[in-house]
C-alpha positions as CSV (number, residue, x, y, z in Angstrom):
1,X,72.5,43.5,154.2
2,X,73.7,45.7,151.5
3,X,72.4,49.3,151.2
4,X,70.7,49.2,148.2
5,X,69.0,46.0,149.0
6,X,68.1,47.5,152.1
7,X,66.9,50.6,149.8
8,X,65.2,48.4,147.4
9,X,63.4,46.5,149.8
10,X,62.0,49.7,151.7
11,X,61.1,51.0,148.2
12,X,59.5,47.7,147.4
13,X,57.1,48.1,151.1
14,X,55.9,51.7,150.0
15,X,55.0,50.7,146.4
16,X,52.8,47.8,147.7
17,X,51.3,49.9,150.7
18,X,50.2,52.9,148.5
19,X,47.3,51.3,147.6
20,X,45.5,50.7,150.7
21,X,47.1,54.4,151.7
22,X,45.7,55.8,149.1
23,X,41.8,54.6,150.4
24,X,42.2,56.7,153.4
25,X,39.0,58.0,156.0
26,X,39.6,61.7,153.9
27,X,38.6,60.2,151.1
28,X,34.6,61.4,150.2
29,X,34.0,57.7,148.9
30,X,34.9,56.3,152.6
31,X,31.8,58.1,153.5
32,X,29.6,57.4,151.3
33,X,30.7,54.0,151.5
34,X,30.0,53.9,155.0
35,X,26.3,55.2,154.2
36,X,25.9,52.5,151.7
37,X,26.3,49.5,154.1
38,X,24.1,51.3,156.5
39,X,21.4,52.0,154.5
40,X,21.7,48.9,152.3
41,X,21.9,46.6,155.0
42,X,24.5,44.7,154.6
43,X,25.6,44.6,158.0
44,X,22.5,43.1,158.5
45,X,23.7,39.6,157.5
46,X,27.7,40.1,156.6
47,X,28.1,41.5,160.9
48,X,27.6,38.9,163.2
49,X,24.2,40.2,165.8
50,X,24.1,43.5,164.0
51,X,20.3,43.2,163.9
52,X,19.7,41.5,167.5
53,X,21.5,44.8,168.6
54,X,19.8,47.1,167.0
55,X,23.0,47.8,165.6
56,X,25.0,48.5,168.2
57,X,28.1,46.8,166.9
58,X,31.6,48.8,166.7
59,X,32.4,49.7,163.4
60,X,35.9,47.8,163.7
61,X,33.5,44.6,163.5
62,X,31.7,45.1,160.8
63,X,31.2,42.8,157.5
64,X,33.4,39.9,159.3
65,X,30.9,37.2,157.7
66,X,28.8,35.0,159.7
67,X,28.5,31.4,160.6
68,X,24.6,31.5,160.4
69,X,23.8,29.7,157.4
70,X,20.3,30.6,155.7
71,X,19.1,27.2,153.8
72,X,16.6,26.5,151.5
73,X,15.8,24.6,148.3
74,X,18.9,26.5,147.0
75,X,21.5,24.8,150.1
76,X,22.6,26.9,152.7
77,X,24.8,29.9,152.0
78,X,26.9,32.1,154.4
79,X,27.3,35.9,154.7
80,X,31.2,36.4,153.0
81,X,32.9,38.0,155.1
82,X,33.7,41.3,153.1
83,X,37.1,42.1,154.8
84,X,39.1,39.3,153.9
85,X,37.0,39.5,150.3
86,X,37.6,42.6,149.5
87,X,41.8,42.5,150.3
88,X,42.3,40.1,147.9
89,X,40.8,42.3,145.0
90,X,41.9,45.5,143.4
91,X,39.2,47.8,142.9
92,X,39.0,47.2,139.1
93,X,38.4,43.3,140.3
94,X,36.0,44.2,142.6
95,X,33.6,45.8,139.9
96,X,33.6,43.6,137.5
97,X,32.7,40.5,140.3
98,X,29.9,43.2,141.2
99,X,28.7,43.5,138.0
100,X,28.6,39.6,137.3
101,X,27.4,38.6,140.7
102,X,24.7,35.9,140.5
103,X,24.3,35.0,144.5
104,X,22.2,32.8,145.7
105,X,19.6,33.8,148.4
106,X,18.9,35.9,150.2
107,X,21.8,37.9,148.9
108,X,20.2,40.2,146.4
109,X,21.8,40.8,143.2
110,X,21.5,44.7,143.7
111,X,25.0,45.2,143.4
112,X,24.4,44.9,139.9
113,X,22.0,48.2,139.8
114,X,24.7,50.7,141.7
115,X,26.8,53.1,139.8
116,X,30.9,52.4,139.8
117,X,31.1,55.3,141.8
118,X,28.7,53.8,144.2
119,X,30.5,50.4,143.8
120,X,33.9,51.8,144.3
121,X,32.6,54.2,147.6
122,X,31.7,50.5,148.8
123,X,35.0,49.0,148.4
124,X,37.0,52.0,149.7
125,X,35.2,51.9,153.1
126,X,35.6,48.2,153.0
127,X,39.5,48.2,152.1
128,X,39.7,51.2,155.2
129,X,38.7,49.2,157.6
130,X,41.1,46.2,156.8
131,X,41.2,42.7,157.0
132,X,39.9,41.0,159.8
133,X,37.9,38.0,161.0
134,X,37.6,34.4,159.6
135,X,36.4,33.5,156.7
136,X,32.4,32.2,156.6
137,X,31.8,28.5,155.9
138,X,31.8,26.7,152.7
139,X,28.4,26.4,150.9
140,X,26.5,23.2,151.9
141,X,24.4,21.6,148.7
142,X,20.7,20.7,149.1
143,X,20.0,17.9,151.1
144,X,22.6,18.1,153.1
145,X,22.0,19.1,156.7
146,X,24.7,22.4,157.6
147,X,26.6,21.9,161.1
148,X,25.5,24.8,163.6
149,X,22.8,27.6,163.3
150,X,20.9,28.7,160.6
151,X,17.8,30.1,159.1
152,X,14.9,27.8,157.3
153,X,13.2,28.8,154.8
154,X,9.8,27.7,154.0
155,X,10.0,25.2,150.8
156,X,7.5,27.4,148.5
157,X,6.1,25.7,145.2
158,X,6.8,27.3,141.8
């Protein structure tokens, strides 16, 4: 290969890495980040038996989705799993899709109260600890019955 493809190409890698380098554990917003998911519970549902273990679940696992569904007169929805979510998106991205969010249950649409700075802490700690997992099933529609585990909810009257 020719030395300045060789250069170009190495130039090319560091460019597209500085990103992600630059949303290192140094960084205060990692923290508070990390705060946020613990005390806004989403590893409740988005890390798989985080609650049956009182959350004893290694950090490297966290916010991997889950395949138990939670159906009601809505369908049945899935916890995303936030890893693979949040890689695709720049930051930017990520805010506005916070700001616009309209999930169905039992997601709440609280993302939509938090400050950027609070939004951006959020996807810092999320883009630190990197892609991993599967991604969580498809949405099933009302009426249909959802292959495996989930959560029923009561059918209450409006």
């Amino acid at each position: 290969m020719k030395w300045w493809l060789q250069a170009w190409l190495t130039a090319a890698a560091l460019l597209a890495a500085l990103p992600v380098a630059a949303l290192d554990k140094g960084d205060p917003l990692v923290g508070r980040g990390r705060y946020l998911v613990q005390i806004g519970g989403c590893n409740d549902c988005h890390t798989p038996f985080y609650p049956m273990t009182g959350g004893n679940i290694p950090e490297s696992e966290w916010l991997t989705g889950d395949n138990l569904g939670w159906r009601g007169i809505w369908g049945t929805t899935y916890a995303t799993n936030l890893r693979l979510f949040m890689h695709e998106l720049s930051e930017e991205q990520w805010l506005k899709k916070a700001r616009s969010l309209n999930a169905r249950p039992p997601m709440s649409n609280s993302l939509q109260s938090m400050t950027d700075e609070d939004l951006r802490a959020l996807y810092r700690f999320v883009r630190v600890l990197g892609p991993a997992g599967k991604p969580a099933p498809k949405y099933v529609p009302p009426l249909m019955t959802p292959r495996g585990s989930y959560v029923q909810f009561p059918w209450i009257p409006m």
